[in-house]
Rosetta silent file (secondary structure, phi, psi, omega in degrees, C-alpha in Angstrom):
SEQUENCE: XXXXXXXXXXXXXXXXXXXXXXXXXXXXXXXXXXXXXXXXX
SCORE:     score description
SCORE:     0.000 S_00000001
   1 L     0.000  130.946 -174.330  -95.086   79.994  -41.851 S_00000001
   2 E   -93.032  110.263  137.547  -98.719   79.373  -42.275 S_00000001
   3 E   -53.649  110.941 -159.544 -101.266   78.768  -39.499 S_00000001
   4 L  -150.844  155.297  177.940 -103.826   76.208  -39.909 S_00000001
   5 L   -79.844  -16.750 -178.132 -106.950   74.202  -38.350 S_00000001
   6 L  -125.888  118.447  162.123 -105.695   71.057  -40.402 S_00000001
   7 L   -86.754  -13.797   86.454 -102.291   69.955  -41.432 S_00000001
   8 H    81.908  -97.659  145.497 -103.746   67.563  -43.189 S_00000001
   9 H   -35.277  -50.109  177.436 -104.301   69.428  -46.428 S_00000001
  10 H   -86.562  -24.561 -179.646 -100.316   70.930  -46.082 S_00000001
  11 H   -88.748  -72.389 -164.911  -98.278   67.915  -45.752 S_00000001
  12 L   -54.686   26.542  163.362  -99.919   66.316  -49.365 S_00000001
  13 L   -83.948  -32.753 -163.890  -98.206   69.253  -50.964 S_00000001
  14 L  -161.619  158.978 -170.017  -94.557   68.437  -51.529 S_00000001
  15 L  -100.745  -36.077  177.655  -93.497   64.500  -50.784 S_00000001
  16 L  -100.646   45.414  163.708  -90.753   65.589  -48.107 S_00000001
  17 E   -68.493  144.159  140.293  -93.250   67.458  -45.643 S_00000001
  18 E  -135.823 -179.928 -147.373  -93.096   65.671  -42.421 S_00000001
  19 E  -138.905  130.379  179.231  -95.377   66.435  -39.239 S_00000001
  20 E  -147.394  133.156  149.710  -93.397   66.650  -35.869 S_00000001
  21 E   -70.285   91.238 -177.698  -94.705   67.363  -32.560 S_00000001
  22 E  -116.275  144.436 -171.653  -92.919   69.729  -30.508 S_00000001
  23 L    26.183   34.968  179.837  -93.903   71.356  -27.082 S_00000001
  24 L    87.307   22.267 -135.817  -97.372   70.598  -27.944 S_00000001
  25 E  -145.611  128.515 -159.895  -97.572   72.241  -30.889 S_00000001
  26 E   -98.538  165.373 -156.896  -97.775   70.195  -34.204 S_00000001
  27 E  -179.819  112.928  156.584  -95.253   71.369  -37.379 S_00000001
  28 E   -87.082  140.194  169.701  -94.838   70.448  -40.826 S_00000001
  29 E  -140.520  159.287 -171.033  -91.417   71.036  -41.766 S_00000001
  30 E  -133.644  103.428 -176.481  -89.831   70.512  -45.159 S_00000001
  31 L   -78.520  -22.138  173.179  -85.774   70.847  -45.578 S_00000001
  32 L   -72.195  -30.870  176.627  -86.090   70.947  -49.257 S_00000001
  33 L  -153.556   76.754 -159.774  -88.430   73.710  -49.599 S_00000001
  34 L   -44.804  -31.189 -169.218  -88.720   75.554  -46.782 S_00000001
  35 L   -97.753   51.759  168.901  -91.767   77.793  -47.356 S_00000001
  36 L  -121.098   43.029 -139.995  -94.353   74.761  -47.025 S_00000001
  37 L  -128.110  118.522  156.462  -93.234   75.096  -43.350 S_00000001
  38 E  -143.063 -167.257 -163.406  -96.556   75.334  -40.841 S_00000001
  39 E  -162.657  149.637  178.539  -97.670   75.230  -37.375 S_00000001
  40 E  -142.322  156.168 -165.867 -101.021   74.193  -35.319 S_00000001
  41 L    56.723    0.000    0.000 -101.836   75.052  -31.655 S_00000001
C-alpha cells in the first residue's frame, strides 16, 4: 500500500479506484487490482 500527500494522482490510474473515508483516514481501494490500493493521514 502506498502512502501519499495526494490521492489525486492514484485514483486516475485504473477506472475502478474509488476513494473512501474511513476513521479519518482517506483510501483508494480497487477490488480488481488490488496493488493500486493507498492510504492518506
Amino acid at each position: 500500500m502506498k502512502v501519499r500527500s495526494s490521492l489525486k494522482s492514484l485514483k486516475s490510474r485504473h477506472r475502478d479506484c474509488k476513494i473512501v473515508r474511513r476513521k479519518g483516514k482517506v483510501y483508494v481501494i480497487n477490488k480488481t487490482d488490488p496493488r493500486f490500493k493507498a492510504k492518506q493521514g
